[in-house]
C-alpha positions in Angstrom: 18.5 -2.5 -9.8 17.2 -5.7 -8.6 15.7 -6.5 -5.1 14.1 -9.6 -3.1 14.0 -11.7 -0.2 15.9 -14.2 0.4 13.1 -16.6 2.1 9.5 -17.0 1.0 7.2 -15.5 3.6 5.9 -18.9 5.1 8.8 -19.9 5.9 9.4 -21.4 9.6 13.0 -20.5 11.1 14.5 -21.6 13.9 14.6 -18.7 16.4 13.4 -14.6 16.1 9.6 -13.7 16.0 7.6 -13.8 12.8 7.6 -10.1 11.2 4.2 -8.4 11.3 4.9 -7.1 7.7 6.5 -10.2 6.5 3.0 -9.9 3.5 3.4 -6.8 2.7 5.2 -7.8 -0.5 5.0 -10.3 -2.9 7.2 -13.8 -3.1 9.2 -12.2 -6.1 12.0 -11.1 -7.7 11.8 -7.6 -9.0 13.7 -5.3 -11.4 14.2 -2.0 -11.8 15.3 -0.7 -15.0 15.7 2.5 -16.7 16.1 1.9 -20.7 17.4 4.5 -23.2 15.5 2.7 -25.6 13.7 -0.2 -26.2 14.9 -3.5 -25.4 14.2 -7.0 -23.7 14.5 -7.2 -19.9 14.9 -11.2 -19.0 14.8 -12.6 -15.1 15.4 -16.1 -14.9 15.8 -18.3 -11.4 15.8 -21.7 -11.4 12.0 -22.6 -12.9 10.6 -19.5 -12.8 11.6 -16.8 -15.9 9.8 -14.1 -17.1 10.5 -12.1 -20.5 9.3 -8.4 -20.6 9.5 -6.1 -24.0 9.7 -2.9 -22.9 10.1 1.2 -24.5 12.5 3.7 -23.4 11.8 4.9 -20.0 11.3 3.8 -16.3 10.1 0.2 -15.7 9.5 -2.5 -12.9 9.2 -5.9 -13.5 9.3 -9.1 -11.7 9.0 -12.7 -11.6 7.5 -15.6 -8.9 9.8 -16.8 -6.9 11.0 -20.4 -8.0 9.6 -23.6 -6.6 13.5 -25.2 -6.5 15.9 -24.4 -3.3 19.0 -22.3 -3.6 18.2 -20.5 -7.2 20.5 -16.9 -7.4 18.6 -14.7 -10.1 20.1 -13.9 -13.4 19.1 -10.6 -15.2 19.4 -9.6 -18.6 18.6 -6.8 -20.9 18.8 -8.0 -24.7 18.5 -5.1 -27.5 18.2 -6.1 -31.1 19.4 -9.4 -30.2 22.2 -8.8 -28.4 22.9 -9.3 -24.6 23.9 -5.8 -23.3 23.5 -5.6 -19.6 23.8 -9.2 -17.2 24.2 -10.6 -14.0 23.4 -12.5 -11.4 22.2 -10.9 -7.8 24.6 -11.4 -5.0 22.0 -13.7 -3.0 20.5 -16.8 -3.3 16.7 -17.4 -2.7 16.5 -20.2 0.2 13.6 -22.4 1.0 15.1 -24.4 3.9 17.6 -23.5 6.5 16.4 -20.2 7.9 17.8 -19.6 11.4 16.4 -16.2 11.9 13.5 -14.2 10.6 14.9 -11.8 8.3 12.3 -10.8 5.7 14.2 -7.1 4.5 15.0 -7.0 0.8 18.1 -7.3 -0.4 19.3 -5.1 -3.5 21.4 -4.5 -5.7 22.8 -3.6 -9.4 24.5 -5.0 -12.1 27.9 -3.8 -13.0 27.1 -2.9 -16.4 24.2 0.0 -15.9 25.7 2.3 -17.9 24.6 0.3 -21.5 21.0 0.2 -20.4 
């Protein structure tokens, strides 16, 4: 399961009223995977990435956002060397063109959970 904004916190829009909770969570994209044994979990978005190798069991990882407009995540979990679970999220991550405040999460999964 994957889950993020889909504009940085500082960002100025054009109409809507600045959330009072808009720091209560990090610039990132985060990941939540539960692995049947140990593997690789890879998040890459434009110039940020981050590599994690992780044991069996229940894990949350995450990466900055990236510094470059427009960037839609790509996840990955790689065991012995092979690719077994990826995707990309639905949503981009925006730097520019915010008309509304809108700083809820959005989540989702990658087709594949079943292999992880």
């Amino acid at each position: 399961m994957w889950y993020f904004r889909i504009f940085p916190k500082d960002i100025t829009c054009s109409s809507g009223t600045i959330p009072r909770n808009r720091d209560l969570v990090s610039d990132s994209i985060f990941a939540w995977v539960g692995l049947t044994s140990p593997a690789t979990v890879r998040i890459d978005a434009g110039n940020s990435t981050g590599s994690y190798d992780l044991p069996a069991g229940p894990h949350v990882v995450g990466i900055p956002f990236p510094t470059s407009n427009n960037e839609t995540p790509y996840f990955q979990i790689i065991r012995k060397g092979a690719q077994v679970v990826s995707g990309h999220a639905t949503w981009s991550i925006k730097r520019d063109g915010c008309e509304f405040y809108d700083m809820n999460a959005r989540v989702g999964v990658i087709d594949s959970v079943q292999a992880a």
